[in-house]
C-alpha positions in Angstrom: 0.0 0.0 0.0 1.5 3.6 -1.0 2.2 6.0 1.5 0.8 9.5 0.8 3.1 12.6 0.3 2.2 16.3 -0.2 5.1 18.9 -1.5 5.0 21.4 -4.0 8.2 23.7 -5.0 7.6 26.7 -6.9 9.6 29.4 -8.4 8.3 32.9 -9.0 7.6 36.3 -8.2 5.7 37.9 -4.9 2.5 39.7 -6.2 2.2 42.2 -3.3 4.1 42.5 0.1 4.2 40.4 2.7 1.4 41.1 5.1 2.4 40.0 8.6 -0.2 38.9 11.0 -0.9 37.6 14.3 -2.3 33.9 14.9 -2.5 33.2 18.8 0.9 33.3 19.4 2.2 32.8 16.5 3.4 35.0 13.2 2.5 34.1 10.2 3.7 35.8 6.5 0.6 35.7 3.6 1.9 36.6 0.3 1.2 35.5 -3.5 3.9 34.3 -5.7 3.0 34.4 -9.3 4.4 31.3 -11.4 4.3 31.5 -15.3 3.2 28.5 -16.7 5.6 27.3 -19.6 4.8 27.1 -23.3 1.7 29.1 -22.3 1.7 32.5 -23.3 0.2 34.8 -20.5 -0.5 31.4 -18.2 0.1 32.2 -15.0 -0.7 30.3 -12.0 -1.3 32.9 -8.3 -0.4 30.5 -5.1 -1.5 32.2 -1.8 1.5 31.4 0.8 1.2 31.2 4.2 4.9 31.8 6.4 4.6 30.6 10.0 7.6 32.2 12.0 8.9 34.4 8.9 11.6 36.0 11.0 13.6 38.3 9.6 13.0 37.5 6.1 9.9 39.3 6.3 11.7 42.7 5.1 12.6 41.1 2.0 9.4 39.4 0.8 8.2 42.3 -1.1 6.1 42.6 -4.5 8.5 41.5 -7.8 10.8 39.5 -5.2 12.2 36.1 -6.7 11.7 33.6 -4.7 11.8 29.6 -4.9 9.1 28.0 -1.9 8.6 24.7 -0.7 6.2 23.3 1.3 2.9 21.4 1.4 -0.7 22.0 0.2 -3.2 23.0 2.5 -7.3 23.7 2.1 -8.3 26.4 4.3 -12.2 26.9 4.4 -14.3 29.2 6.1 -18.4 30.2 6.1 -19.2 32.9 4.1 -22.8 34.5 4.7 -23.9 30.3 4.8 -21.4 29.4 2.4 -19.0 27.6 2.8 -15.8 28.3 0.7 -12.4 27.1 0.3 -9.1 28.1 -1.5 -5.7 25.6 -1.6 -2.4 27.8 -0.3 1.1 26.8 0.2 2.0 26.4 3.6 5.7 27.5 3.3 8.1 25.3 5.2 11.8 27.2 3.1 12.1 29.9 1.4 15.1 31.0 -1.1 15.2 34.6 -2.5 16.6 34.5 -5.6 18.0 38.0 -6.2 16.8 41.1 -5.9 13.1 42.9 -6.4 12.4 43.8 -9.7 11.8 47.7 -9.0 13.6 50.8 -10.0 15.9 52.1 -7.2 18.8 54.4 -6.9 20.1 53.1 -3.9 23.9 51.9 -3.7 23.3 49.2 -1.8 24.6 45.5 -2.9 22.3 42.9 -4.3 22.8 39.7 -2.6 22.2 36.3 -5.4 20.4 33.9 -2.7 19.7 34.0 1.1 17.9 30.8 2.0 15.2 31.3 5.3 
């Protein structure tokens, strides 16, 4: 009989900063990452992410980032005026940036290649 296994690794770009909030205790990163689908032009596939304990990558997971994520599929559902709805997201367990945002800047500082969190 086959085990079961749940990962997911994708590479892309944040769509929008990092919001940061509270749950209980704990912090907790949500953020998009936009993947382009290849050999489809204009396919694009939006993953919600959630970060538990981002740390101090949190500063660096802004919109037009590069990042690589890996972690495992989750359904989140909650009641909607009686309805009940649903959406997958990516509950991040590593994150790599890969470079830096793609946005103008005229700041001197350097750009690191990769940081892994």
């Amino acid at each position: 009989m086959a085990s079961s296994y749940n990962s997911l690794t994708l590479v892309g770009n944040l769509t929008r900063d990092a919001e940061s909030k509270k749950v209980g205790d704990t912090d907790v990163a949500r953020y998009a990452i936009a993947v382009n689908e290849p050999g489809k032009k204009g396919g694009v596939l939006y993953m919600d992410c959630d970060h538990w304990e981002p740390g101090a990558v949190l500063q660096y997971l802004v919109r037009g980032q590069s990042v690589l994520a890996e972690g495992i599929l989750q359904r989140q559902e909650w009641d909607k005026d009686g309805e009940i709805k649903s959406k997958m997201v990516l509950k991040v367990k590593r994150l790599q940036l890969l470079g830096s945002p793609k946005r103008s800047t005229d700041a001197t500082e350097p750009e690191e290649e990769f940081a892994s969190f």
